[in-house]
N, CA, C and O atoms as a printed pandas DataFrame, in Angstrom:
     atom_number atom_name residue_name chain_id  residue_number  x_coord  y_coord  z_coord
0              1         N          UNK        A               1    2.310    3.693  -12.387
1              2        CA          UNK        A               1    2.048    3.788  -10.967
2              3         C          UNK        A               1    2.151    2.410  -10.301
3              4         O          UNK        A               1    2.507    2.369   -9.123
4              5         N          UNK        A               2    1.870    1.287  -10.956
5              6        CA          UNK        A               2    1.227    0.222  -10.351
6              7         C          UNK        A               2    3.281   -0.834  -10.012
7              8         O          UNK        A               2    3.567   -1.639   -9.126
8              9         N          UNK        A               3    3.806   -0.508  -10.685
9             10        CA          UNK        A               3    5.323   -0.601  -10.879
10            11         C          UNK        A               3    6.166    0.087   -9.679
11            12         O          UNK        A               3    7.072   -0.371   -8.983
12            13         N          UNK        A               4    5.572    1.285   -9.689
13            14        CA          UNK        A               4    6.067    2.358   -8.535
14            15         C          UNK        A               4    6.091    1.745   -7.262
15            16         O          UNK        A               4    7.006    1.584   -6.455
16            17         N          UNK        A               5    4.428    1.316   -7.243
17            18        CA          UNK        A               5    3.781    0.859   -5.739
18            19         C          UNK        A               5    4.824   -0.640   -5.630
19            20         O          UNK        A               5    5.432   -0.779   -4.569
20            21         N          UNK        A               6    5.050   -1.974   -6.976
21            22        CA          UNK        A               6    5.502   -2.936   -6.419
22            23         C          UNK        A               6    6.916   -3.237   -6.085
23            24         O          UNK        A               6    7.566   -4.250   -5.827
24            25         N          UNK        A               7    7.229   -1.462   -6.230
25            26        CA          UNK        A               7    9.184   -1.361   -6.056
26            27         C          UNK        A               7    9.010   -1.123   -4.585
27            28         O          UNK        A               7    9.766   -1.793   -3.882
28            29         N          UNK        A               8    8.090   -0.227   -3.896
29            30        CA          UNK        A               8    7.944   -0.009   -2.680
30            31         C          UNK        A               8    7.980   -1.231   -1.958
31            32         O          UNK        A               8    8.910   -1.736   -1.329
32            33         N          UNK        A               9    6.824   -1.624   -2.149
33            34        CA          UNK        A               9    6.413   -2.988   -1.513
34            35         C          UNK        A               9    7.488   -4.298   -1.400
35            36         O          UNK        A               9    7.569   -5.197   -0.562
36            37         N          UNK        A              10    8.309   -3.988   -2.672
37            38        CA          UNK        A              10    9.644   -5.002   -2.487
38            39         C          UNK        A              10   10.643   -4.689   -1.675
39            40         O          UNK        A              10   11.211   -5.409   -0.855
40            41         N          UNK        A              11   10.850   -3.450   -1.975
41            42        CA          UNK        A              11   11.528   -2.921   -1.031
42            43         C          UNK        A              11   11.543   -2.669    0.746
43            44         O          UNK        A              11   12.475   -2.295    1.458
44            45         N          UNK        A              12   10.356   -2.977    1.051
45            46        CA          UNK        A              12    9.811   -2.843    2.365
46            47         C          UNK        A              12    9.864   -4.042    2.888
47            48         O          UNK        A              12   10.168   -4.090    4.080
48            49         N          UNK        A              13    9.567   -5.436    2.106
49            50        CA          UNK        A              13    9.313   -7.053    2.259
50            51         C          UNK        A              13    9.642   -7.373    1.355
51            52         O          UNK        A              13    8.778   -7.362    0.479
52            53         N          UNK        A              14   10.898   -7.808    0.985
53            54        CA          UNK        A              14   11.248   -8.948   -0.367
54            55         C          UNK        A              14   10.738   -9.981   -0.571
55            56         O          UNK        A              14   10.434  -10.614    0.439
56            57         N          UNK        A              15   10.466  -10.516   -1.724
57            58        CA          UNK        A              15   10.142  -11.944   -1.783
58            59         C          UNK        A              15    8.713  -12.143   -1.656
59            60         O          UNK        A              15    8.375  -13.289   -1.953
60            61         N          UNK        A              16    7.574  -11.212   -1.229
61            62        CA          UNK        A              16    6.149  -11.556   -1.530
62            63         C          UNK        A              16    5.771  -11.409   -2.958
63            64         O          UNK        A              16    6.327  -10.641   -3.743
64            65         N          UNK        A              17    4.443  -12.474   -3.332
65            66        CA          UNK        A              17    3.808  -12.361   -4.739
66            67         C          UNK        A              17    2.816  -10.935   -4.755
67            68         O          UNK        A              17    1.606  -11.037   -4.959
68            69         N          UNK        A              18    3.455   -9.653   -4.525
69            70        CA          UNK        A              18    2.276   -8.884   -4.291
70            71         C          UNK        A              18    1.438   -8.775   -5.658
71            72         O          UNK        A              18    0.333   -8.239   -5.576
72            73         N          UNK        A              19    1.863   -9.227   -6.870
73            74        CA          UNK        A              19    0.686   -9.175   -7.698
74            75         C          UNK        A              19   -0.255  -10.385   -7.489
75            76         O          UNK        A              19   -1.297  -10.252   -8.130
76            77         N          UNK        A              20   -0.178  -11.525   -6.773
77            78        CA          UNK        A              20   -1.707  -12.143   -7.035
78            79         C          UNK        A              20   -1.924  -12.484   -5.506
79            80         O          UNK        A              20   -2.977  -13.098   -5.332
80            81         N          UNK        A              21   -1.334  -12.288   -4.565
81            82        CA          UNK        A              21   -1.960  -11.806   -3.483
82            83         C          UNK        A              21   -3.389  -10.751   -2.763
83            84         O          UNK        A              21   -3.222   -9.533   -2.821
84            85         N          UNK        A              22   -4.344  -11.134   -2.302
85            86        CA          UNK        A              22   -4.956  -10.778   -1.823
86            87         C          UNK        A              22   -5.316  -10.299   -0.674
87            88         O          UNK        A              22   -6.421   -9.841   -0.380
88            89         N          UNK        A              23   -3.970  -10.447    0.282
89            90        CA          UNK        A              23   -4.411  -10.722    1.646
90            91         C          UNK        A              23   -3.236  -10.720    2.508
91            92         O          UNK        A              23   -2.814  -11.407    3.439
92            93         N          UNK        A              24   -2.741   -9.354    1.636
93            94        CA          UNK        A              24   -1.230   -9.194    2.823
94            95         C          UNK        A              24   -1.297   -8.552    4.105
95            96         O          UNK        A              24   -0.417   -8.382    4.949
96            97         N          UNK        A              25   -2.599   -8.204    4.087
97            98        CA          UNK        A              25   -2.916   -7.866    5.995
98            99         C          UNK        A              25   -3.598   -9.087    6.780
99           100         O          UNK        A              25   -3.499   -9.334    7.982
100          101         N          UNK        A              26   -4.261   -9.740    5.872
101          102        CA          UNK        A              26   -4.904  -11.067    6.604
102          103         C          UNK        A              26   -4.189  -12.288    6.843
103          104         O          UNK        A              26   -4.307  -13.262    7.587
104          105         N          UNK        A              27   -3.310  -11.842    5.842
105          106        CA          UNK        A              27   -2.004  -13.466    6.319
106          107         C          UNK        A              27   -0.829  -12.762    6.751
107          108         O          UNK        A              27    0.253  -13.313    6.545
108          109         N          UNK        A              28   -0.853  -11.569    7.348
109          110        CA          UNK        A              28    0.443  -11.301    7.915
110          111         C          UNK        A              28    1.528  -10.796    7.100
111          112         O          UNK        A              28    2.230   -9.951    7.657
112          113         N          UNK        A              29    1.798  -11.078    6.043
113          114        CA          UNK        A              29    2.628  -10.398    4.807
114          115         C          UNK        A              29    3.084   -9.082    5.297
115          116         O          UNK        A              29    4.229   -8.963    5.734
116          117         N          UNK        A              30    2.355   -8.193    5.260
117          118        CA          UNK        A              30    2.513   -7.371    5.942
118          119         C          UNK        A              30    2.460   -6.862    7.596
119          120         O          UNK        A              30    1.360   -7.158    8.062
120          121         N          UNK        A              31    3.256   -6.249    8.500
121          122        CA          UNK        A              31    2.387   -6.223    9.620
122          123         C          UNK        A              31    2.588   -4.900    9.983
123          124         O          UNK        A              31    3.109   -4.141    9.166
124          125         N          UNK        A              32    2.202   -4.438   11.261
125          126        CA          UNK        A              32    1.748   -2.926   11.501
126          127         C          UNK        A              32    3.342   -1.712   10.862
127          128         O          UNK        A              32    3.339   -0.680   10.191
128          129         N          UNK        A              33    4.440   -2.495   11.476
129          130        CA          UNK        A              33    5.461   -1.434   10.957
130          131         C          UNK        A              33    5.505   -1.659    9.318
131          132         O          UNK        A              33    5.706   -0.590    8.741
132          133         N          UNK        A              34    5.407   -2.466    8.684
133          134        CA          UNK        A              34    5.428   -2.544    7.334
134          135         C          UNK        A              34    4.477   -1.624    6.819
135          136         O          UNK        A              34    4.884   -0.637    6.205
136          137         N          UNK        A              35    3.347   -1.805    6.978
137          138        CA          UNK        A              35    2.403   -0.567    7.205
138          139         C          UNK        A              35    2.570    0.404    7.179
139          140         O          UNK        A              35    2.562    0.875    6.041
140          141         N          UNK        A              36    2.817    1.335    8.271
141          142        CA          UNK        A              36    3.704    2.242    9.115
142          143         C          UNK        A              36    4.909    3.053    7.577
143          144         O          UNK        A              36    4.713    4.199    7.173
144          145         N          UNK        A              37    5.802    2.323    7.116
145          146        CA          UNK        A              37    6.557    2.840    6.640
146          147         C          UNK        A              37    6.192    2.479    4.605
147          148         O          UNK        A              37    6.857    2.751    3.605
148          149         N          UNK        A              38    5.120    1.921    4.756
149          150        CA          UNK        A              38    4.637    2.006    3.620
150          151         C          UNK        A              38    3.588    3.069    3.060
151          152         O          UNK        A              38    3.652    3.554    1.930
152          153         N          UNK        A              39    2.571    3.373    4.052
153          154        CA          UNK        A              39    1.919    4.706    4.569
154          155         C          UNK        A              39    3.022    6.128    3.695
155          156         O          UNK        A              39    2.737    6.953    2.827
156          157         N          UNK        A              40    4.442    5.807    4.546
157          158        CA          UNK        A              40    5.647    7.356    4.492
158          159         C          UNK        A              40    5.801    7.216    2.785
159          160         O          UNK        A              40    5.664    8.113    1.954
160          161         N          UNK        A              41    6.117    5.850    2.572
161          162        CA          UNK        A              41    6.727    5.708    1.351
162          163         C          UNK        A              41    5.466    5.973    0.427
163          164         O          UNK        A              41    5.780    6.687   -0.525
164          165         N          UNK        A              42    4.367    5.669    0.431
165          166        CA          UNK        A              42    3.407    6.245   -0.641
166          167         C          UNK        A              42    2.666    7.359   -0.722
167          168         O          UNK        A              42    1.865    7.458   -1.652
168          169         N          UNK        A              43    2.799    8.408    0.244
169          170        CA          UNK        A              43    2.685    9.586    0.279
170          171         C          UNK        A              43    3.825   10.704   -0.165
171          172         O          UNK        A              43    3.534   11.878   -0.395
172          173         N          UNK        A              44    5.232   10.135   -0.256
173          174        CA          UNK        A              44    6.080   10.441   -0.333
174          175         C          UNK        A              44    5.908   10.485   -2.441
175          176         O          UNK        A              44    5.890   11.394   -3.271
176          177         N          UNK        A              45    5.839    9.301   -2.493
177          178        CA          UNK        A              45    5.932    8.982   -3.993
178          179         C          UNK        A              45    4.869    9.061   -4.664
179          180         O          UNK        A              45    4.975    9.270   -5.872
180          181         N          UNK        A              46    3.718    8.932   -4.139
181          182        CA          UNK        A              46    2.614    9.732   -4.790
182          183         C          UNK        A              46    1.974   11.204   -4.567
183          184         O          UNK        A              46    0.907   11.618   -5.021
184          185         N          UNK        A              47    2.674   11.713   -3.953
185          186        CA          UNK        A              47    2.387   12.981   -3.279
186          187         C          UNK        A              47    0.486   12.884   -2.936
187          188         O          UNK        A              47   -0.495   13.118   -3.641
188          189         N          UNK        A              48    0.612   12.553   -1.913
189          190        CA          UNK        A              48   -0.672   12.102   -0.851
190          191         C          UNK        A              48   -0.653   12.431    0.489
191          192         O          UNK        A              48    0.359   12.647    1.156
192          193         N          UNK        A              49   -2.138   12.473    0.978
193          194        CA          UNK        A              49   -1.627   11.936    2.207
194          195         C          UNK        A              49   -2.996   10.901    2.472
195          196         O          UNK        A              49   -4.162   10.885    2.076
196          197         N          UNK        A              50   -2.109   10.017    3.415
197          198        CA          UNK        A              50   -3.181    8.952    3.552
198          199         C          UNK        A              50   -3.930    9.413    4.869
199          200         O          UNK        A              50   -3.144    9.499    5.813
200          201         N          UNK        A              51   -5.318    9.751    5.207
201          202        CA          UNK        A              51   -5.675    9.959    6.698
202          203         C          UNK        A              51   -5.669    8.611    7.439
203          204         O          UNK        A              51   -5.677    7.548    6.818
204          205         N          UNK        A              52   -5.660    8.654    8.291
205          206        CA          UNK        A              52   -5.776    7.420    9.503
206          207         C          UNK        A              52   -6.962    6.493    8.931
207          208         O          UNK        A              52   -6.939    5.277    8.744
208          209         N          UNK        A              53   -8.026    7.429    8.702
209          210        CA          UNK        A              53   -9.165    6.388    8.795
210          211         C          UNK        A              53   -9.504    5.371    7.479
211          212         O          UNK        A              53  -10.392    4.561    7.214
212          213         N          UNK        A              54   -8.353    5.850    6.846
213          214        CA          UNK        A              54   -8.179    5.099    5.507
214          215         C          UNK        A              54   -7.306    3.719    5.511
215          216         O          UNK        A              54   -7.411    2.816    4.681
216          217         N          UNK        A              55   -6.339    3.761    6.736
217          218        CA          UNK        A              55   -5.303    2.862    7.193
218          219         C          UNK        A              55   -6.239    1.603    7.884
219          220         O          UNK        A              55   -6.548    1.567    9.075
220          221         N          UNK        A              56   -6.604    0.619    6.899
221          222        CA          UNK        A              56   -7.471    0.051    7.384
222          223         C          UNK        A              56   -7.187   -1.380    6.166
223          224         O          UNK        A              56   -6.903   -1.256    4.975
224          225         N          UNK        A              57   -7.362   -2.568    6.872
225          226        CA          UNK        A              57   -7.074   -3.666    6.038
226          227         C          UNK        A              57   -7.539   -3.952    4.602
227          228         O          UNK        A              57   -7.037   -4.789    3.853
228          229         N          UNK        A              58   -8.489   -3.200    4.347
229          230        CA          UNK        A              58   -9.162   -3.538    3.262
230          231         C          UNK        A              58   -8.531   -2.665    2.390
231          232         O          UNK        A              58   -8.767   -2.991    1.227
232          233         N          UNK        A              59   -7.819   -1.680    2.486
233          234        CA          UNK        A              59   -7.233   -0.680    1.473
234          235         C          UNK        A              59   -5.817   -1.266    1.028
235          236         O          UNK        A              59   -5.181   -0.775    0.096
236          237         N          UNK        A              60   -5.438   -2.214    1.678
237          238        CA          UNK        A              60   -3.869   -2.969    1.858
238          239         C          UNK        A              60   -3.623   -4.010    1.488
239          240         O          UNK        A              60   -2.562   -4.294    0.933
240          241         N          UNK        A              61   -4.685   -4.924    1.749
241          242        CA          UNK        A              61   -4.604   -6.151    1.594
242          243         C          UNK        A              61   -4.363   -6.669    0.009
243          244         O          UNK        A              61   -4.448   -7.868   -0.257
244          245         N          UNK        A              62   -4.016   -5.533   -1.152
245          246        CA          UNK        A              62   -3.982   -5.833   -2.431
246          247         C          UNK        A              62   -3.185   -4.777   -3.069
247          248         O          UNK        A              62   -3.115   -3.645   -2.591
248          249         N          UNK        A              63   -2.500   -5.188   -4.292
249          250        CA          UNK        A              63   -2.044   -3.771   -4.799
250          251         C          UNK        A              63   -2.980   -3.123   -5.380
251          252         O          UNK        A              63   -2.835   -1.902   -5.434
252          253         N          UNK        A              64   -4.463   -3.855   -6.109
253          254        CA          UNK        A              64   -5.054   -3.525   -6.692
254          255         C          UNK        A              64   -5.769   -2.496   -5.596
255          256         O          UNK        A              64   -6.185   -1.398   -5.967
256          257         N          UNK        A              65   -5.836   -2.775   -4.731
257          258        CA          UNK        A              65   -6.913   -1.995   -3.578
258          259         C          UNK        A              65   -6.170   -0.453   -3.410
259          260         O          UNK        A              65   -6.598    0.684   -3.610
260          261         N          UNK        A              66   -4.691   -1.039   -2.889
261          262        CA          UNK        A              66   -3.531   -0.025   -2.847
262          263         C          UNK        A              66   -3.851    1.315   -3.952
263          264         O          UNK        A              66   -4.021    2.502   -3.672
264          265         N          UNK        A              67   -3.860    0.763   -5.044
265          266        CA          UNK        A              67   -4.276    1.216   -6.224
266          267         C          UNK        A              67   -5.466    2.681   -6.531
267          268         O          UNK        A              67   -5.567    3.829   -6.962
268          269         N          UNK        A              68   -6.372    1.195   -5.737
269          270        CA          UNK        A              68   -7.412    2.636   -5.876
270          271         C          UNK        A              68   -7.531    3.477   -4.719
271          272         O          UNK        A              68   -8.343    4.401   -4.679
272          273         N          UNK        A              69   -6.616    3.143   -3.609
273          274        CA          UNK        A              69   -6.863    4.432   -2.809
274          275         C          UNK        A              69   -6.023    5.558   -2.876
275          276         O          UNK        A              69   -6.156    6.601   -2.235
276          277         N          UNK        A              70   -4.806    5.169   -4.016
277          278        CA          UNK        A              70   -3.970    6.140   -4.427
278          279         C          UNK        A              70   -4.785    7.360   -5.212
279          280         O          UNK        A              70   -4.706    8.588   -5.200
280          281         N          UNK        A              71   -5.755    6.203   -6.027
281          282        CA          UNK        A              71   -5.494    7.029   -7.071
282          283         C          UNK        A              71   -6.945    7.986   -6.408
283          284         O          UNK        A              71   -7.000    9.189   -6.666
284          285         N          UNK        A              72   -8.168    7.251   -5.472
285          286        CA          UNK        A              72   -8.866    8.237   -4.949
286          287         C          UNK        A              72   -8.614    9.730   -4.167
287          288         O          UNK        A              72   -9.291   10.753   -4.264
288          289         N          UNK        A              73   -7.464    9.493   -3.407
289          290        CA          UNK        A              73   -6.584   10.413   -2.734
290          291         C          UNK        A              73   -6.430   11.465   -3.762
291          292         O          UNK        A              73   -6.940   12.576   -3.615
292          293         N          UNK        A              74   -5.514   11.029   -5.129
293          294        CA          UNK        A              74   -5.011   12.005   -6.048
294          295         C          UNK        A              74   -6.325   13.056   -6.761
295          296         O          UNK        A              74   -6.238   14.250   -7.044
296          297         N          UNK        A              75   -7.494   12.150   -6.914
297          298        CA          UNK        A              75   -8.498   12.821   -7.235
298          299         C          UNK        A              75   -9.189   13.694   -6.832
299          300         O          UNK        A              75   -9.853   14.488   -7.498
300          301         N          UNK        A              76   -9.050   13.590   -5.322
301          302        CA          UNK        A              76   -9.324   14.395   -3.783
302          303         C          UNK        A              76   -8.552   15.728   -4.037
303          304         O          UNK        A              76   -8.950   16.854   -3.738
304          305         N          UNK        A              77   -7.682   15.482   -4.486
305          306        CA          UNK        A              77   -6.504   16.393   -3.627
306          307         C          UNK        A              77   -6.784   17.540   -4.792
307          308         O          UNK        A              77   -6.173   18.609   -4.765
């Protein structure tokens, strides 16, 4: 999974360290459309859905975070 998420993420923004990054919403790394179409792309590939109120910096700002809201979602579902 964690491979899955950093093909997305390359694919969306080349060239970030998203494994030891912490803080790709707080330094900009990411910004709202990156977001936006990263949201499509991990619902798509994890079969999810993310609600709004989950779209929130602290779920983003890491793959590790990324991580666990995948995998909370999948547990949900």
């Amino acid at each position: 999974m964690r491979n899955d998420l950093l093909e997305i993420l390359e694919n969306i923004k080349p060239g970030v360290d998203y494994e030891n990054l912490n803080t790709l919403i707080d330094e900009h790394y990411l910004d709202s459309l990156s977001i936006l179409s990263l949201v499509a792309e991990l619902e798509d590939e994890f079969d999810i859905v993310i609600p709004t109120v989950e779209i929130i910096p602290a779920n983003f700002n890491s793959v590790d975070n990324m991580l666990k809201l995948i995998e909370k979602l999948q547990e949900e579902d």
